[in-house]
C-alpha positions as CSV (number, residue, x, y, z in Angstrom):
1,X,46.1,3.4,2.5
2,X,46.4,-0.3,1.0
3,X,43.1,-1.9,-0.2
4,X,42.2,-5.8,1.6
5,X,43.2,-7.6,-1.4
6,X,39.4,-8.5,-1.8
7,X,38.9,-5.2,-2.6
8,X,41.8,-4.4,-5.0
9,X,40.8,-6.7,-7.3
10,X,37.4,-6.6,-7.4
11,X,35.7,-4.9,-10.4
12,X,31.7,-3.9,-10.3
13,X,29.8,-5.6,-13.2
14,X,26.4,-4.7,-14.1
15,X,23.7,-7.2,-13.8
16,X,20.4,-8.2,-14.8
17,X,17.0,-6.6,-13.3
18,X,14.2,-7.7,-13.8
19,X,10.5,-6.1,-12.4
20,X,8.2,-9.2,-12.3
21,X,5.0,-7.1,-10.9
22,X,3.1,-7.5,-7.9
23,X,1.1,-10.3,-6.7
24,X,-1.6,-10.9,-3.7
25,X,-1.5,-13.1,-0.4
26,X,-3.9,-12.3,1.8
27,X,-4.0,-8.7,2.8
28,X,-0.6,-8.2,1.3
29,X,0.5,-7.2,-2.1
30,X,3.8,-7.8,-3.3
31,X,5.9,-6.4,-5.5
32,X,9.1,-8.9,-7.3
33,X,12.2,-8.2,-8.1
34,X,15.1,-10.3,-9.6
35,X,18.3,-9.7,-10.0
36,X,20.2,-12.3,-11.8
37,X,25.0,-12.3,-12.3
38,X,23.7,-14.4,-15.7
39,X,20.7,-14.8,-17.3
40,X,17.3,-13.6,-17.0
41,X,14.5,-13.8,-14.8
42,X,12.5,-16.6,-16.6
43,X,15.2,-19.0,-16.4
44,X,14.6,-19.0,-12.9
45,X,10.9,-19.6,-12.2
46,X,11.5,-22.2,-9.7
47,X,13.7,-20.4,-7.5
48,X,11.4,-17.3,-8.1
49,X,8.4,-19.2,-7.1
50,X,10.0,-20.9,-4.3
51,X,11.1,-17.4,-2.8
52,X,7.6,-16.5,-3.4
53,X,6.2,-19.4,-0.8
54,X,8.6,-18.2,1.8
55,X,7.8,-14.2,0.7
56,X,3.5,-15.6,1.9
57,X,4.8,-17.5,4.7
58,X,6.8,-14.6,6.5
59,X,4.0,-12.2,5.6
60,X,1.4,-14.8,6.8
61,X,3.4,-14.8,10.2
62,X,3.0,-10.5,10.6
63,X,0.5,-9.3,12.8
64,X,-2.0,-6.9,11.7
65,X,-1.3,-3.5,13.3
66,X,-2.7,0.0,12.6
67,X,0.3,0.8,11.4
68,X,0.6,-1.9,8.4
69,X,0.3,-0.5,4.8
70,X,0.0,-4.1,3.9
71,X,2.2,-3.6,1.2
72,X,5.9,-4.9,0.6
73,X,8.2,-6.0,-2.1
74,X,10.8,-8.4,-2.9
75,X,14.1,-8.8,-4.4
76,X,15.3,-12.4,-5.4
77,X,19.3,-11.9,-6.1
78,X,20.9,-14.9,-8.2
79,X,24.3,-14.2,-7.8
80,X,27.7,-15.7,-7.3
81,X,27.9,-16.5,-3.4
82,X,24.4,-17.7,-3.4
83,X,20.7,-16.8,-4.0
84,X,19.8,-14.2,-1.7
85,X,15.9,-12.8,-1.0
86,X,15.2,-9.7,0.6
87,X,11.3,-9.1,2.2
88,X,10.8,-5.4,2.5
89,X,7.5,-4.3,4.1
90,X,5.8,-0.3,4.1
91,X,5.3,0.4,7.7
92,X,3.9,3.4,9.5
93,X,4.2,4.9,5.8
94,X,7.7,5.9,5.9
95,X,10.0,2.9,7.2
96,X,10.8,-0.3,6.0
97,X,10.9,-3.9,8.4
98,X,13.8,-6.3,6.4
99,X,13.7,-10.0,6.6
100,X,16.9,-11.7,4.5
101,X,17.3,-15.5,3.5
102,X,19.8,-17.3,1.5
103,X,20.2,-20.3,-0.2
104,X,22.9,-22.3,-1.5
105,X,23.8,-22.0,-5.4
106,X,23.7,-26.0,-5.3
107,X,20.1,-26.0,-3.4
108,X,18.5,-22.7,-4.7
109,X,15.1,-23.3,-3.4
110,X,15.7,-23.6,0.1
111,X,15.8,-20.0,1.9
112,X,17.5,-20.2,5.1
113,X,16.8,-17.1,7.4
114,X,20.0,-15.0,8.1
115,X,18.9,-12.0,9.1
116,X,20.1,-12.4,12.6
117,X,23.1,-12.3,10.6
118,X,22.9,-8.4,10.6
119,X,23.6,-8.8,6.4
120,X,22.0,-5.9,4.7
121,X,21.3,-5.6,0.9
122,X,24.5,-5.7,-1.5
123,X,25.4,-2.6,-4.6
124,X,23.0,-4.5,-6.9
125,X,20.2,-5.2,-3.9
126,X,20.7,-1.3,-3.1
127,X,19.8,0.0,-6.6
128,X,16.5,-2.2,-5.7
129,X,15.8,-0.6,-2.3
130,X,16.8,3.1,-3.8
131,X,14.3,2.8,-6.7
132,X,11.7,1.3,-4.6
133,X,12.2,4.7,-2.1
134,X,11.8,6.8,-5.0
135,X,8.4,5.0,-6.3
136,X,7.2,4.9,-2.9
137,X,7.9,9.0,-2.6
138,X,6.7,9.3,-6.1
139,X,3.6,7.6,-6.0
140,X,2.5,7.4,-2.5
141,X,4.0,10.4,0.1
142,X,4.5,12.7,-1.6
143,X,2.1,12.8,-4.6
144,X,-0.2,16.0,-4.5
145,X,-3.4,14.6,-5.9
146,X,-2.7,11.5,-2.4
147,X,-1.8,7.8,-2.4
148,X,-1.5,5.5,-5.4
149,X,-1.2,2.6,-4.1
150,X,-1.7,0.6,-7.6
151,X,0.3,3.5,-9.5
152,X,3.3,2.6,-6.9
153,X,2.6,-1.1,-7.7
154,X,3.0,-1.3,-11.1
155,X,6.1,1.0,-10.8
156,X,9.5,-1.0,-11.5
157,X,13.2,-1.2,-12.5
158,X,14.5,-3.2,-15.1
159,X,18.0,-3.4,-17.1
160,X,21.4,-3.9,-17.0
161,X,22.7,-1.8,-14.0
């Protein structure tokens, strides 16, 4: 089988991640992620704080439900085709709702919604989501002494992966 040429030349290299905590809007709390092709995290507080207003302003749009944990997290992706943000909420305790935006390297505060685009999270966005399973089984389903909500909260990945 031949490789796309896209493919035979490409080469994985690790990035930067970055847990930035949680914060609170409303009923929600948030956890932030960054993930950054150069750099750190606090060389981009601009871009971080602009994905926060758009992180409040989709969660200030979600209707309250009986099935809401009211609890979600983010991942801000500085990266080579553009800035990416991914809103993941806890629903029903066991599935995620996704919401993706982009903006443009040149405009990086600017989130555009594309998740009618059907995009889904890249190898670095993944290691994200897989950690965030894992702290969400760890602290939260299937801990025996119940739900830690604040354990699960201050739970995060950082390094060069």
């Amino acid at each position: 089988m031949v490789l796309p040429q896209s493919l035979s030349s490409y080469q994985y290299r690790p990035r930067t991640f970055s847990f930035q905590g949680a914060r609170t809007s409303g009923r929600w709390r948030v956890k932030i992620n960054v993930i950054t092709v150069r750099g750190t995290a606090s060389q981009f507080t601009d871009i971080v704080e602009a994905a926060w207003e758009t992180v409040v302003s989709i969660l200030r749009g979600v209707p309250e439900t009986d099935i809401d944990t009211n609890v979600a997290f983010f991942t801000l992706h500085v990266g080579t085709a553009g800035v990416w943000l991914l809103i993941d909420r806890w629903e029903d305790g066991d599935m995620l709702r996704h919401h993706h935006f982009r903006a443009a390297l040149d405009d990086p505060i600017h989130f555009a919604d594309v998740s009618s685009d059907h995009y889904g999270p890249c190898v670095w966005e993944l290691a994200v989501q897989a950690y965030e399973r894992q702290a969400w089984l760890t602290h939260v389903l299937a801990n025996p002494a119940g739900p830690d909500i604040e354990a699960y909260l201050t739970a995060g990945l950082s390094g060069s992966i």
